[in-house]
C-alpha positions as CSV (number, residue, x, y, z in Angstrom):
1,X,-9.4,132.3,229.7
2,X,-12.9,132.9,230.4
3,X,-14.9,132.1,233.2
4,X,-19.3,132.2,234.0
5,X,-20.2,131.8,236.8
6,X,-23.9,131.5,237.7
7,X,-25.6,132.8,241.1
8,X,-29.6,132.6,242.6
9,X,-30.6,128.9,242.6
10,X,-32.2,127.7,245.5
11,X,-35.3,125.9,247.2
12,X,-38.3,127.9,246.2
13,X,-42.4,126.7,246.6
14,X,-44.2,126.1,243.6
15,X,-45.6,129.2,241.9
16,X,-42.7,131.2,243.3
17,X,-40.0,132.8,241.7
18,X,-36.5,132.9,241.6
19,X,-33.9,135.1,239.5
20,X,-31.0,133.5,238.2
21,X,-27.7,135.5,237.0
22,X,-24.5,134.7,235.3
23,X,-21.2,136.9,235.1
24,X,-18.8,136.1,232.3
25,X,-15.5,137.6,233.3
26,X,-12.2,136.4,231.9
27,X,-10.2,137.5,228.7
28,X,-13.6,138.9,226.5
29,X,-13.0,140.1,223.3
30,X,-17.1,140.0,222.5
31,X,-20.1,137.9,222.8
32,X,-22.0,136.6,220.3
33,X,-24.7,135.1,222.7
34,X,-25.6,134.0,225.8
35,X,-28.1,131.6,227.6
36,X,-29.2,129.4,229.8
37,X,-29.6,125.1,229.5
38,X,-31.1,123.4,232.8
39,X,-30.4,119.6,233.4
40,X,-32.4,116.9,236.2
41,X,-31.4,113.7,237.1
42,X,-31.9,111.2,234.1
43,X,-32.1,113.3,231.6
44,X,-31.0,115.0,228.6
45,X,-29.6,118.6,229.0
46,X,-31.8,121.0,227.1
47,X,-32.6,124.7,226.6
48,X,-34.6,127.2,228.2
49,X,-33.6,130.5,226.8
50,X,-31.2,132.7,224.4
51,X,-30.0,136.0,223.9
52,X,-27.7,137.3,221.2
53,X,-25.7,140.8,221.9
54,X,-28.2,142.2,218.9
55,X,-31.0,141.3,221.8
56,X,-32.7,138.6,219.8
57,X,-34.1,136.3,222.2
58,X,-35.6,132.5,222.4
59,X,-37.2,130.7,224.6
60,X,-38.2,127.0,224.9
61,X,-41.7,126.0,224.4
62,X,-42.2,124.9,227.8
63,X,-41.4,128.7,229.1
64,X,-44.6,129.2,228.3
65,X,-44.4,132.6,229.2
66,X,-42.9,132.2,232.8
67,X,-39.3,132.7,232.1
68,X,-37.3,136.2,230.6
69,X,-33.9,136.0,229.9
70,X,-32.3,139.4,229.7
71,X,-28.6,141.2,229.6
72,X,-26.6,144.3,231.1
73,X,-25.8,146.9,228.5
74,X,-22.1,145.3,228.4
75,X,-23.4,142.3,227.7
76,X,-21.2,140.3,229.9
77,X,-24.3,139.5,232.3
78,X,-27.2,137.4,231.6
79,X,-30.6,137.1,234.1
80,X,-33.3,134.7,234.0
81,X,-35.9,135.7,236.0
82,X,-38.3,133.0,236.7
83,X,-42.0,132.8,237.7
84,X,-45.2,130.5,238.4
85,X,-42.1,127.9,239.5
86,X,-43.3,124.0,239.1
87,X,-41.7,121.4,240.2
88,X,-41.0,119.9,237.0
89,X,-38.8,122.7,236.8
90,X,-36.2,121.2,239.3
91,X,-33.3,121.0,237.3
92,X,-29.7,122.1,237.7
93,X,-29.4,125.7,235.5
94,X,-26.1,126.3,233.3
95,X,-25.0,129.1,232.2
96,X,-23.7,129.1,228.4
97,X,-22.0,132.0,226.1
98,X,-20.3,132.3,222.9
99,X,-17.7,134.1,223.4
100,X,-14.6,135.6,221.5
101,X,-11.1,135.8,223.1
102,X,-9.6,137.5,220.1
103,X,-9.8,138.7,217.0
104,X,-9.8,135.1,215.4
105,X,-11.2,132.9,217.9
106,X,-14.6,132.4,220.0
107,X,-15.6,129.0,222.0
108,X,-18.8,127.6,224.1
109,X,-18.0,128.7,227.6
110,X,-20.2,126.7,230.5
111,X,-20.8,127.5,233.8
112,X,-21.1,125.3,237.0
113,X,-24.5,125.7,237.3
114,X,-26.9,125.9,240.0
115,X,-29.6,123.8,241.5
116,X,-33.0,125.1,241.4
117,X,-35.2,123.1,243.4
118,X,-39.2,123.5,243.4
119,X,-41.1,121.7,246.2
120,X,-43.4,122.4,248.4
């Protein structure tokens, strides 16, 4: 099976930074892509950036700028390295990849995720 698991959440003022990572390890045939989702209390979960193993990326519009995803050259690690932090971005961060297991089969794989927390 495969497993991500995400790392670098924490308390952090507003305007700081924090840089989140997440290791997929497990039986990996290839990945197609890999991102991250963030989720607060109350609401919906939704997504803050993508990146395919071509490289292609997206972002959310509220990024604005502040966020970049980015990969290892195996492609089996995934960063988001986050800036000008506000609180609104308090959110639990999940870790997400597409990944194959074999020849014929690939799945959504989800981390734990970990709290990022932006307060002064």
């Amino acid at each position: 099976q495969v497993q991500l698991v995400e790392s670098g959440g924490g308390l952090v003022q507003p305007g700081g930074s924090l840089r989140l990572s997440c290791t997929a390890s497990g039986n990996i045939f290839g990945i197609n892509f890999m991102g991250w989702y963030r989720q607060a209390p109350g609401k919906e979960r939704e997504l803050v950036a993508t990146i395919t193993s071509g490289g292609n990326i997206h972002y959310a519009d509220f990024v604005k700028g502040r966020f970049t995803i980015s990969r290892d050259s195996g492609k089996n690690v995934v960063y988001l390295q986050m800036n000008s932090l506000r609180p609104e971005d308090t959110a639990v961060y999940f870790c997400h990849g597409d990944i194959k297991i074999n020849r014929f089969e690939f799945y959504d794989y989800w981390g734990q995720g970990t709290q990022v927390t932006v307060s002064s």
